[in-house]
Legacy VTK file of the C-alpha trace (Angstrom):
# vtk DataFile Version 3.0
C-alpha trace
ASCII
DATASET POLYDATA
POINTS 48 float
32.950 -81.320 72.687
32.845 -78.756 75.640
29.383 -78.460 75.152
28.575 -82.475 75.341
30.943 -82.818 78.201
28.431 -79.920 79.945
25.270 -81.687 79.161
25.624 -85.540 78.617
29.056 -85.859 80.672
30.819 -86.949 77.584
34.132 -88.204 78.601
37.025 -87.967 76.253
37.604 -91.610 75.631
33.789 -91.940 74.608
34.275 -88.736 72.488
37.205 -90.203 71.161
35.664 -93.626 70.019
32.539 -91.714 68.715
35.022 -89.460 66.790
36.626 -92.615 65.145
32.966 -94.189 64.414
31.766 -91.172 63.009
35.070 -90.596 60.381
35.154 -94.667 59.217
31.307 -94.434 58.867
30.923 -97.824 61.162
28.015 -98.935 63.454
29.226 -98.467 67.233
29.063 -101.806 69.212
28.554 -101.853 73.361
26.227 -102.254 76.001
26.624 -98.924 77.051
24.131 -97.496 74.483
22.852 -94.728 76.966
26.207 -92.900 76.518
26.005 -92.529 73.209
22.536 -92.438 71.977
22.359 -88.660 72.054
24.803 -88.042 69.224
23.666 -87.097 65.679
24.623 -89.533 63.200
25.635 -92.049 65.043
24.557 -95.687 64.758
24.497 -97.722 67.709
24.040 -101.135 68.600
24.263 -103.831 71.471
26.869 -107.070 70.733
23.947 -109.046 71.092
LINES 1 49
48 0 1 2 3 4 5 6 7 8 9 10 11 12 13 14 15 16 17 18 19 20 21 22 23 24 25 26 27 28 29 30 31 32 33 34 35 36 37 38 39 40 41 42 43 44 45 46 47
């Protein structure tokens, strides 16, 4: 986490939601896609 906090600015709250995302194997919904598009395995999508 150290390491995405570094180079993305990964806050823990995002970290936190990716975390839960990632472990339920779920698509991520929010507008805020740029946050998140640089983690691995993630699926991401807007509400809209």
């Amino acid at each position: 986490m150290k390491n995405y906090r570094l180079k993305y600015g990964l806050e823990i709250p995002d970290a936190l939601i990716t975390a839960t995302t990632l472990n339920k194997n779920k698509v991520l919904i929010t507008k805020n896609i740029k946050d998140f598009k640089f983690i691995k395995g993630l699926k991401v999508k807007m509400p809209y």
